[in-house]
FIDREN-844474 format. One record per atom (N, C-alpha, C, O): residue number from 1; residue in one letter; atom name; z, x, y. Coordinates in Angstrom, 1 decimal, always signed. Atoms other than C-alpha are relative to their C-alpha. Last residue first. Layout:
N
PT  num  residuo  atomo      up    east   north
PT  NUM        A     CA       Z       X       Y
...
***
This chain:
109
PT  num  residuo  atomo      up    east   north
PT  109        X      N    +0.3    +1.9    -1.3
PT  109        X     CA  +266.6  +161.2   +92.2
PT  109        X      C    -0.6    -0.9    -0.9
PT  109        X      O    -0.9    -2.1    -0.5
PT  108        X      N    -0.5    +0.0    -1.6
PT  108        X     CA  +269.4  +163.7   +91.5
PT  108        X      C    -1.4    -1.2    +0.7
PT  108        X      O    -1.4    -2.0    +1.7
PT  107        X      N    +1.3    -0.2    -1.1
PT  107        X     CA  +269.0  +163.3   +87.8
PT  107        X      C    +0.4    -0.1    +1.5
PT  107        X      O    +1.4    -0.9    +1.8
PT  106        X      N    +1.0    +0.9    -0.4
PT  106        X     CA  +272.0  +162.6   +86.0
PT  106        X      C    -0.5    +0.4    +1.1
PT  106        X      O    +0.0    +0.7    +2.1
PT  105        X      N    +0.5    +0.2    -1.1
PT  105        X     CA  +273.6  +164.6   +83.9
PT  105        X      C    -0.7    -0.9    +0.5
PT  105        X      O    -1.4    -1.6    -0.2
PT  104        X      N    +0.8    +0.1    -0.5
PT  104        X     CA  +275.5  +163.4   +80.3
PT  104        X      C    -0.8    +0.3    +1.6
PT  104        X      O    -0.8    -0.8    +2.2
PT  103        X      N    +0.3    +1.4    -0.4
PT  103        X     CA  +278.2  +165.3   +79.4
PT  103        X      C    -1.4    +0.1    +0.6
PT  103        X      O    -1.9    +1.0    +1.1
PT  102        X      N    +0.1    +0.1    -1.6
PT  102        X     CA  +278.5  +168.0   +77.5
PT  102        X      C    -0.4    -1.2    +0.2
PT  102        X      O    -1.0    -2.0    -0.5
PT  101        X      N    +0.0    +1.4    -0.3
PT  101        X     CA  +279.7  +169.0   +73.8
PT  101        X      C    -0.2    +0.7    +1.8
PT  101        X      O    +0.0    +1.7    +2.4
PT  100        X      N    +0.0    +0.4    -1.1
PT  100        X     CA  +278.8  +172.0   +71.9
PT  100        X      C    -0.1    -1.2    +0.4
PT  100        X      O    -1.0    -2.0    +0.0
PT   99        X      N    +0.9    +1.4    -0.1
PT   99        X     CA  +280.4  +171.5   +68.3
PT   99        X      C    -0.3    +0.7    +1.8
PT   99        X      O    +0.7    +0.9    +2.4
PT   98        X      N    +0.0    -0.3    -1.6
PT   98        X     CA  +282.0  +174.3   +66.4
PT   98        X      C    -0.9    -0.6    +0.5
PT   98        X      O    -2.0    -0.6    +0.0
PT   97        X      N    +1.4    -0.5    -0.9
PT   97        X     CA  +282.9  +173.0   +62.7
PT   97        X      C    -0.3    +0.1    +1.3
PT   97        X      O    +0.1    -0.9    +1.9
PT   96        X      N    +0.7    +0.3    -0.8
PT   96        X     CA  +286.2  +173.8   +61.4
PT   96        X      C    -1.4    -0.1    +0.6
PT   96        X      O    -1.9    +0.8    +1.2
PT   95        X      N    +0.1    -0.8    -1.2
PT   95        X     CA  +286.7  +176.6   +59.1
PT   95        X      C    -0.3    -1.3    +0.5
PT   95        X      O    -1.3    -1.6    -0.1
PT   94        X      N    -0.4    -1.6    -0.3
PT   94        X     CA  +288.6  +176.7   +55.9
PT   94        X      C    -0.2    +0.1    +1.3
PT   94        X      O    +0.6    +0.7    +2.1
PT   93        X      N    +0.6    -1.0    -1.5
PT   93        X     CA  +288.8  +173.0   +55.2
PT   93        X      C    +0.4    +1.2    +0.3
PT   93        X      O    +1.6    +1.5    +0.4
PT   92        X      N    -0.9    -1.0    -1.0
PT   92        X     CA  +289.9  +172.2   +51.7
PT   92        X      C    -0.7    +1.0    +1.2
PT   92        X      O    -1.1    +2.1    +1.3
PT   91        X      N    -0.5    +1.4    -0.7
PT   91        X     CA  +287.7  +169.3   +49.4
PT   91        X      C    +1.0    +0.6    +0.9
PT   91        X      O    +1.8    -0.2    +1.3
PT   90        X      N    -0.5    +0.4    +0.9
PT   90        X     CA  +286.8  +172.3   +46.8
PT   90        X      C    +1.1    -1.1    +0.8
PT   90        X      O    +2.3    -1.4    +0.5
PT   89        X      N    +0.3    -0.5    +1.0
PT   89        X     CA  +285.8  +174.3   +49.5
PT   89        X      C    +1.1    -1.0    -0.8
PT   89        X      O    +2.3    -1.2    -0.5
PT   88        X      N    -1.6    +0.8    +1.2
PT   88        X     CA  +285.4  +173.4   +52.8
PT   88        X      C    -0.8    +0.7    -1.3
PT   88        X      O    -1.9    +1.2    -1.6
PT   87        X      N    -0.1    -0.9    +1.2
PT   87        X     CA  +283.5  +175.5   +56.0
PT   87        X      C    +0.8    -0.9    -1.3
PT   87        X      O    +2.0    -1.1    -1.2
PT   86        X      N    -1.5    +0.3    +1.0
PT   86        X     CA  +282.3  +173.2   +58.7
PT   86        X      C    +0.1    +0.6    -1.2
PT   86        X      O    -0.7    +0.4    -2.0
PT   85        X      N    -0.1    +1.3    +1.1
PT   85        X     CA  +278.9  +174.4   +60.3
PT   85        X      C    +1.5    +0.3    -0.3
PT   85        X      O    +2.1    +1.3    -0.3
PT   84        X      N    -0.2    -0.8    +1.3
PT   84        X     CA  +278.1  +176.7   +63.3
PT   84        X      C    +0.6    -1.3    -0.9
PT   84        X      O    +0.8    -2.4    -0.5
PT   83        X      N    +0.4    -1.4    -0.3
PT   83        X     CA  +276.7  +175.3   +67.0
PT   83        X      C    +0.3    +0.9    -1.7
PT   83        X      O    -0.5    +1.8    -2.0
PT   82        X      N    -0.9    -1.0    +0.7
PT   82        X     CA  +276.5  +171.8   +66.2
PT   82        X      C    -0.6    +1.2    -0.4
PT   82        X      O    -1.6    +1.5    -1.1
PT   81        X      N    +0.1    -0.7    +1.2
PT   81        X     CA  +274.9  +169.4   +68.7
PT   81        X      C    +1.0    +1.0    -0.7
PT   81        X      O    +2.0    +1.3    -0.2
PT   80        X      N    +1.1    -0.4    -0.1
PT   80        X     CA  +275.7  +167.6   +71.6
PT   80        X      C    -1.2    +0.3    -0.8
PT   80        X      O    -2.4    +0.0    -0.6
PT   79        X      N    +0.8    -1.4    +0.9
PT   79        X     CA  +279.0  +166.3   +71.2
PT   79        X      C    -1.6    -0.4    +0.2
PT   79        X      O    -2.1    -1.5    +0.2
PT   78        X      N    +0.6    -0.1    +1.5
PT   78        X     CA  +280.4  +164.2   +73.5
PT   78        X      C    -0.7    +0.7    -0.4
PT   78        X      O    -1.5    +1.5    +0.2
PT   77        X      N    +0.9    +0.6    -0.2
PT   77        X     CA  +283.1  +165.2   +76.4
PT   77        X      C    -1.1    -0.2    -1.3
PT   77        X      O    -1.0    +0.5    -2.3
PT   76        X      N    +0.0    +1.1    -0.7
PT   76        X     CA  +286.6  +165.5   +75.9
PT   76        X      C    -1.4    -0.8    +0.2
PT   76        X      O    -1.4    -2.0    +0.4
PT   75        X      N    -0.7    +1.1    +1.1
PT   75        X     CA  +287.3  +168.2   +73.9
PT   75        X      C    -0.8    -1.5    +0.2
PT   75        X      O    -1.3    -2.2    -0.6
PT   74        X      N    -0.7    +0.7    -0.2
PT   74        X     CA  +285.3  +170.2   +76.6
PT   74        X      C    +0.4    -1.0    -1.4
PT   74        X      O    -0.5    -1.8    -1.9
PT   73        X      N    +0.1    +1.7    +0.3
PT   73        X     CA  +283.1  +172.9   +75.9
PT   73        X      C    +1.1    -0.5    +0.5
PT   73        X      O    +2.0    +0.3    +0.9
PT   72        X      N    -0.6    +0.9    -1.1
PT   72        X     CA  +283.7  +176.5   +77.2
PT   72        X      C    -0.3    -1.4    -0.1
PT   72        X      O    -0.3    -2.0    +1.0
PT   71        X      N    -0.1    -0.9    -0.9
PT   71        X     CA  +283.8  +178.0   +73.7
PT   71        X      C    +0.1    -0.9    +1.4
PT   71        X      O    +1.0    -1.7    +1.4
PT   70        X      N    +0.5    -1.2    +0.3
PT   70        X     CA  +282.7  +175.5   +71.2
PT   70        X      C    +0.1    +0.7    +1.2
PT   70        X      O    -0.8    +0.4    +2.0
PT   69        X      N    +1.3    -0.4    -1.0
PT   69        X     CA  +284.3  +172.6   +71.0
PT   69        X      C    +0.2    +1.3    -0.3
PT   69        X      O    +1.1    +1.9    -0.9
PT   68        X      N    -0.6    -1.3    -1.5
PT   68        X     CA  +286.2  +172.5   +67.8
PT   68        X      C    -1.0    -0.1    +0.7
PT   68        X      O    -2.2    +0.1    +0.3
PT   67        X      N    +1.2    -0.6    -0.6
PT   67        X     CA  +285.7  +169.9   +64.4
PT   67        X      C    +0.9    +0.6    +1.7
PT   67        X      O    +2.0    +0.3    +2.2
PT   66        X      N    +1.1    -0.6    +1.0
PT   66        X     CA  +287.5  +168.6   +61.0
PT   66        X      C    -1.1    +1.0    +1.4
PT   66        X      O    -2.1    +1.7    +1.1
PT   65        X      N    -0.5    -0.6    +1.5
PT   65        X     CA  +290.8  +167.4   +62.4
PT   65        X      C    -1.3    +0.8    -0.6
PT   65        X      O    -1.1    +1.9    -1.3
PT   64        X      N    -0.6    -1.5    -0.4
PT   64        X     CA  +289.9  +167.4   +66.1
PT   64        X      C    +0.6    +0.6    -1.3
PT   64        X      O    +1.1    +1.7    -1.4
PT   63        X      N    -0.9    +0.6    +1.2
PT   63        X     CA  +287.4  +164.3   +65.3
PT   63        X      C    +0.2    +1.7    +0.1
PT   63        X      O    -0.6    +2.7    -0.1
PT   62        X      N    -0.3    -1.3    +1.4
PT   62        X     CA  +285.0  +165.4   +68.5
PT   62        X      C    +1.0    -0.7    -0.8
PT   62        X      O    +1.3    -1.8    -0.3
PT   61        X      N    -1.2    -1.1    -0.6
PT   61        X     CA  +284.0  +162.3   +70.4
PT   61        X      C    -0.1    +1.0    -1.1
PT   61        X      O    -0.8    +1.0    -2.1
PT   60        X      N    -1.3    -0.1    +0.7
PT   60        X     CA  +280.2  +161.2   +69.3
PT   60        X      C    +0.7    +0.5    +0.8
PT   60        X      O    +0.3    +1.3    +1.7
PT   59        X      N    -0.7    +0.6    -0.8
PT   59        X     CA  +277.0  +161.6   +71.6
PT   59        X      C    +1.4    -1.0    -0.6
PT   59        X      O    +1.7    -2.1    -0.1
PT   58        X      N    +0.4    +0.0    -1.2
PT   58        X     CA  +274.9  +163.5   +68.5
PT   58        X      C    +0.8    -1.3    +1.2
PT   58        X      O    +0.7    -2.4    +0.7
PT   57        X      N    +0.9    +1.6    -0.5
PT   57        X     CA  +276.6  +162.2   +65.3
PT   57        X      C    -0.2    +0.9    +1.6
PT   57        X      O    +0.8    +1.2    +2.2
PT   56        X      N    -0.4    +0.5    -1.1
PT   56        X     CA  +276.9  +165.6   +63.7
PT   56        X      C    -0.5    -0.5    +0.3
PT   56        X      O    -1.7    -0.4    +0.3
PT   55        X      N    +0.0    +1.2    -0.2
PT   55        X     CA  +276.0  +167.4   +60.4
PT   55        X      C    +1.1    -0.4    +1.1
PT   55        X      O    +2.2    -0.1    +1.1
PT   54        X      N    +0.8    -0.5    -1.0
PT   54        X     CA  +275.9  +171.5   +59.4
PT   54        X      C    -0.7    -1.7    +0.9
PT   54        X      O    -1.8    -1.7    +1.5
PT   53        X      N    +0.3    +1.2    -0.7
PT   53        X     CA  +278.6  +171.0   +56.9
PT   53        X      C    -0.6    +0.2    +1.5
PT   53        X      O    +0.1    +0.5    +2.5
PT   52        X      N    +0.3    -0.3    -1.4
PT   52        X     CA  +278.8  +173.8   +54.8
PT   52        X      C    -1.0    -1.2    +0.8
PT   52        X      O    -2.2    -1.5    +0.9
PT   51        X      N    +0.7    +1.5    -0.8
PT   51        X     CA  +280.2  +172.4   +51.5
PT   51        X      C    -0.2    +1.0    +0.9
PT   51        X      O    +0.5    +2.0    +0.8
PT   50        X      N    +0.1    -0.5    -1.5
PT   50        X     CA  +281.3  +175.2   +48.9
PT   50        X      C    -0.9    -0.9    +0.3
PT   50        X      O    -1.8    -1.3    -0.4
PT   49        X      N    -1.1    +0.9    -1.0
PT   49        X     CA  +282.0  +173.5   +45.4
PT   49        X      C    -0.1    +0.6    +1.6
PT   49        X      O    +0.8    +0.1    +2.3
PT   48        X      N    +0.4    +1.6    -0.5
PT   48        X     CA  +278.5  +174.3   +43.8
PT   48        X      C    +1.4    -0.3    +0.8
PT   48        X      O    +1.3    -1.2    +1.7
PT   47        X      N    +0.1    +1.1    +1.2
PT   47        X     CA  +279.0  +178.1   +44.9
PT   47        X      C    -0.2    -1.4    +0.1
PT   47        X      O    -0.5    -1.9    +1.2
PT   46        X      N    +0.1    +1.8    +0.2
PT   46        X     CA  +278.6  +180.3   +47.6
PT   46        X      C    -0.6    -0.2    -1.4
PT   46        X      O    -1.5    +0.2    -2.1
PT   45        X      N    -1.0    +1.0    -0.6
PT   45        X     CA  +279.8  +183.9   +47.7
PT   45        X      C    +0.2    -1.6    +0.2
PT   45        X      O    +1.2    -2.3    +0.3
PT   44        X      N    -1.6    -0.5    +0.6
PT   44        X     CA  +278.2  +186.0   +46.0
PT   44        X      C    +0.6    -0.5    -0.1
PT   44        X      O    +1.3    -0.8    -1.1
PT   43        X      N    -0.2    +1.0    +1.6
PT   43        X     CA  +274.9  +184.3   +46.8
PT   43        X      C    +1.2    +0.2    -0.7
PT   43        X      O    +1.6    -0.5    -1.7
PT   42        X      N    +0.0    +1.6    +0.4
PT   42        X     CA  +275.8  +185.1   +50.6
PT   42        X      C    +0.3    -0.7    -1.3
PT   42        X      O    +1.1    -1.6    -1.6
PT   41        X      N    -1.1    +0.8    -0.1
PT   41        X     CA  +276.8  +188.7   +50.8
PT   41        X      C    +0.4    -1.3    -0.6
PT   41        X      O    +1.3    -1.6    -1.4
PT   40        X      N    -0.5    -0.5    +1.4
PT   40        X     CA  +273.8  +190.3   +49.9
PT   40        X      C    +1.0    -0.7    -0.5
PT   40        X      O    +1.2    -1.1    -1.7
PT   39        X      N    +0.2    +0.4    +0.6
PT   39        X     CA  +272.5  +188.6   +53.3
PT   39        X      C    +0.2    +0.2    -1.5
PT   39        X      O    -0.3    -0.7    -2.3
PT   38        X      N    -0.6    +0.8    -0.5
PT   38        X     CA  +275.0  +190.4   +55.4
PT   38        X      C    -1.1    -1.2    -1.3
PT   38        X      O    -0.3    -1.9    -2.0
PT   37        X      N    -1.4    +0.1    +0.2
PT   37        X     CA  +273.8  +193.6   +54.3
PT   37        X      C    +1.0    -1.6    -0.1
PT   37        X      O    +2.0    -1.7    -0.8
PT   36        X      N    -0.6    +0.5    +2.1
PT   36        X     CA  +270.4  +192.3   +53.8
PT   36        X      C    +1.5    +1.0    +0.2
PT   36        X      O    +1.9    +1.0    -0.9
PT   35        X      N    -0.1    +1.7    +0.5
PT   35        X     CA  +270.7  +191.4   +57.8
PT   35        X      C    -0.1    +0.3    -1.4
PT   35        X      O    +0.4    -0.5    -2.2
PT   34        X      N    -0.9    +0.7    -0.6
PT   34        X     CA  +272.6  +194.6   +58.8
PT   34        X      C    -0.6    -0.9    -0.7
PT   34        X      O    +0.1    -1.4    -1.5
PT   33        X      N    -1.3    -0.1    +0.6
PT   33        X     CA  +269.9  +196.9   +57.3
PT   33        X      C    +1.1    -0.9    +0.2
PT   33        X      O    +1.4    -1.2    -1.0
PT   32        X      N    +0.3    +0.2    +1.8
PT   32        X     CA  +266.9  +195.1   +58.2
PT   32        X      C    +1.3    -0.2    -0.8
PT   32        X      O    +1.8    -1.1    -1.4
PT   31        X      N    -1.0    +1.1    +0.7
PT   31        X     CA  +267.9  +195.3   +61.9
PT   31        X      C    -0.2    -0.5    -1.4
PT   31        X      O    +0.4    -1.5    -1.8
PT   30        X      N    -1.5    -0.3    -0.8
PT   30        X     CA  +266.2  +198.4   +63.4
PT   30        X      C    +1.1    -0.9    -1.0
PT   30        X      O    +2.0    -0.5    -1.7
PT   29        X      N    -0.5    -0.8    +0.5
PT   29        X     CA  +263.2  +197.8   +61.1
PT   29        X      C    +0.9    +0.7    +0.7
PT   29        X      O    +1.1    +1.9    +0.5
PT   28        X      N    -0.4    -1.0    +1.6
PT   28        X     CA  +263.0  +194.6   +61.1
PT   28        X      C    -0.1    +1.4    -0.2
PT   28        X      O    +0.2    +1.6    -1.4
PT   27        X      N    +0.7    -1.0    +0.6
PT   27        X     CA  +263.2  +194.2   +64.9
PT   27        X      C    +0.6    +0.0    -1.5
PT   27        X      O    +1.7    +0.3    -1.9
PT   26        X      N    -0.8    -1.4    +0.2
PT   26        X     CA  +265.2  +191.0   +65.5
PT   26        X      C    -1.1    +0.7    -0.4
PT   26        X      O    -2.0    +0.1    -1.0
PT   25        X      N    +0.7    -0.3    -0.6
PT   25        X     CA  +263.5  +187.1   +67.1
PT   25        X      C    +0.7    +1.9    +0.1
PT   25        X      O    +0.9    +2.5    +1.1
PT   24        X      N    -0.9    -0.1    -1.3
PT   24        X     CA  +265.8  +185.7   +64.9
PT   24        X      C    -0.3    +0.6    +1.6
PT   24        X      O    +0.5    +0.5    +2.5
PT   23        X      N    -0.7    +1.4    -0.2
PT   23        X     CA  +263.1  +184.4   +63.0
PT   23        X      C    +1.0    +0.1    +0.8
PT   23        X      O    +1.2    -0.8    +1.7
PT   22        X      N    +1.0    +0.5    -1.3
PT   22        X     CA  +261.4  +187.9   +62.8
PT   22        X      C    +0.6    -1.3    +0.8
PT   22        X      O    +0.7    -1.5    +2.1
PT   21        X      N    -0.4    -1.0    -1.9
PT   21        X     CA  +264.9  +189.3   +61.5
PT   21        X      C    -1.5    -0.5    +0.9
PT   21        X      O    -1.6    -0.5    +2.2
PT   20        X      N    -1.7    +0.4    -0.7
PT   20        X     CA  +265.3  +186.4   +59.0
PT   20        X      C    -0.5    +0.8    +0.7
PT   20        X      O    -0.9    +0.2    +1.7
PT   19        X      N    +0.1    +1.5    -0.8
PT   19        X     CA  +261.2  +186.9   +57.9
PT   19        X      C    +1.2    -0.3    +0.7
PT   19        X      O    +0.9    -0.8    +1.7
PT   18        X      N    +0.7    -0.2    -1.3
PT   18        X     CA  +261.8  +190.7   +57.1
PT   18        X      C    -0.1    -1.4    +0.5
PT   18        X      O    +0.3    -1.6    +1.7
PT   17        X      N    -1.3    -0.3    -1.1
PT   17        X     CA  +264.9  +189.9   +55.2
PT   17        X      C    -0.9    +0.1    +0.8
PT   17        X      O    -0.6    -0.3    +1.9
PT   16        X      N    -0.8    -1.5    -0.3
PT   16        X     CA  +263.6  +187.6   +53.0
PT   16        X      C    -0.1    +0.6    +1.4
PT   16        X      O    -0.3    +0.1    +2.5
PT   15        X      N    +1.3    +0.2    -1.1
PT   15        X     CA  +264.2  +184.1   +52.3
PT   15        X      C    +0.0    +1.8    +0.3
PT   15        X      O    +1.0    +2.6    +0.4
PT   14        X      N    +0.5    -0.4    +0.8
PT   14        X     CA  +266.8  +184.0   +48.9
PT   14        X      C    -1.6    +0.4    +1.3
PT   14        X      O    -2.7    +0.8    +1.0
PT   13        X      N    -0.5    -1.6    +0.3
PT   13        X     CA  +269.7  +183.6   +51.2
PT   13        X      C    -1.1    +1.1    -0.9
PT   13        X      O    -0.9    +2.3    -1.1
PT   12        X      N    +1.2    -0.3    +0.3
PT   12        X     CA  +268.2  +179.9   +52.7
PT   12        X      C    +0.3    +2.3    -0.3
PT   12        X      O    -0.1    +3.3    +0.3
PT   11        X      N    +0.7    +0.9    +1.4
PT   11        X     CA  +271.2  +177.8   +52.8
PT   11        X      C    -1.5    +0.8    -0.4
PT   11        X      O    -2.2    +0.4    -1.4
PT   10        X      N    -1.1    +1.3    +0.8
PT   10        X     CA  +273.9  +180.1   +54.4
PT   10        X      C    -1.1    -0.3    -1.1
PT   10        X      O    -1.3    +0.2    -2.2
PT    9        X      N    -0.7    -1.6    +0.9
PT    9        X     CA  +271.6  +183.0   +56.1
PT    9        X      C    +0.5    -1.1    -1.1
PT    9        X      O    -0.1    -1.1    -2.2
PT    8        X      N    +0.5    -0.8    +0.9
PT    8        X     CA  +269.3  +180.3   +57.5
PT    8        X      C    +0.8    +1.1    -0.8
PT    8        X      O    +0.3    +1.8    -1.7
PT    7        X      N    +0.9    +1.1    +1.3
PT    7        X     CA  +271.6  +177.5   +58.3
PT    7        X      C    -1.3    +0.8    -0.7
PT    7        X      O    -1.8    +0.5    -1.8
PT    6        X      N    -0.8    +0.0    +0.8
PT    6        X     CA  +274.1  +180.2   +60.5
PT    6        X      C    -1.0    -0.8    -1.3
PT    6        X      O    -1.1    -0.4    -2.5
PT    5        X      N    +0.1    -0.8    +0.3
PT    5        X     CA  +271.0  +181.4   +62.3
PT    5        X      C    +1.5    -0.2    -1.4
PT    5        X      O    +1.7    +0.5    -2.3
PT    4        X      N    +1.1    -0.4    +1.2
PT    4        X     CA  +270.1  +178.2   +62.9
PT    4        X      C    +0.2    +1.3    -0.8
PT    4        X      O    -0.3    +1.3    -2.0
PT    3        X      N    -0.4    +0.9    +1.0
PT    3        X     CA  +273.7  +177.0   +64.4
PT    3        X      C    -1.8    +0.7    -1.0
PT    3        X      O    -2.0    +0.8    -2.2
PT    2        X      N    -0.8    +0.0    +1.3
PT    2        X     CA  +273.7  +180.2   +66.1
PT    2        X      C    +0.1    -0.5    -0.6
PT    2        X      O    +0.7    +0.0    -1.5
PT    1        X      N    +0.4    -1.2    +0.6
PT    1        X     CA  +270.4  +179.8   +68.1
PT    1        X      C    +1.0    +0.4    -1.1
PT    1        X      O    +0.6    +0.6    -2.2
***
């Protein structure tokens, strides 16, 4: 849910506001305000040199230079998907990208 919610505000800022709050599953008219607040934001702010790297090898280790488990994840176990994207700008990492990683279960029978 946060990796979409980060890939719609980010790459899709021109979508409008009532569709983002249905999509997030938000009352538009409780939450309007807040999301074109937050969506006003965006075009301001990204340019051609802003990267938001929303890309991960599914059952990879993490690479602890460019990426973070996510909250109770483990370093250790492989990534899963990607919960929020990698921030760079002009080839300079701002934000790490946040990865849930888990190991594989296995069925009980």
């Amino acid at each position: 849910m946060v990796s979409t919610m980060c890939r719609e505000l980010i790459t899709r800022p021109e979508t409008s506001i009532t569709y983002k709050c249905f999509a997030f599953g938000l009352d538009p008219e409780a939450w309007a305000g807040a999301m074109r607040a937050i969506n006003d934001r965006i075009p301001t702010t990204v340019d051609a040199a802003d990267i938001w790297d929303f890309s991960a090898r599914p059952g990879a280790l993490i690479c602890s230079t460019y990426q973070q488990p996510w909250e109770h994840c483990s370093a250790n176990d492989p990534i899963r998907f990607v919960v929020a994207p990698a921030y760079s700008h002009r080839e300079r990492l701002f934000a790490h990208q946040l990865v849930f990683t888990a190991r594989k279960r296995r069925l009980p029978w």
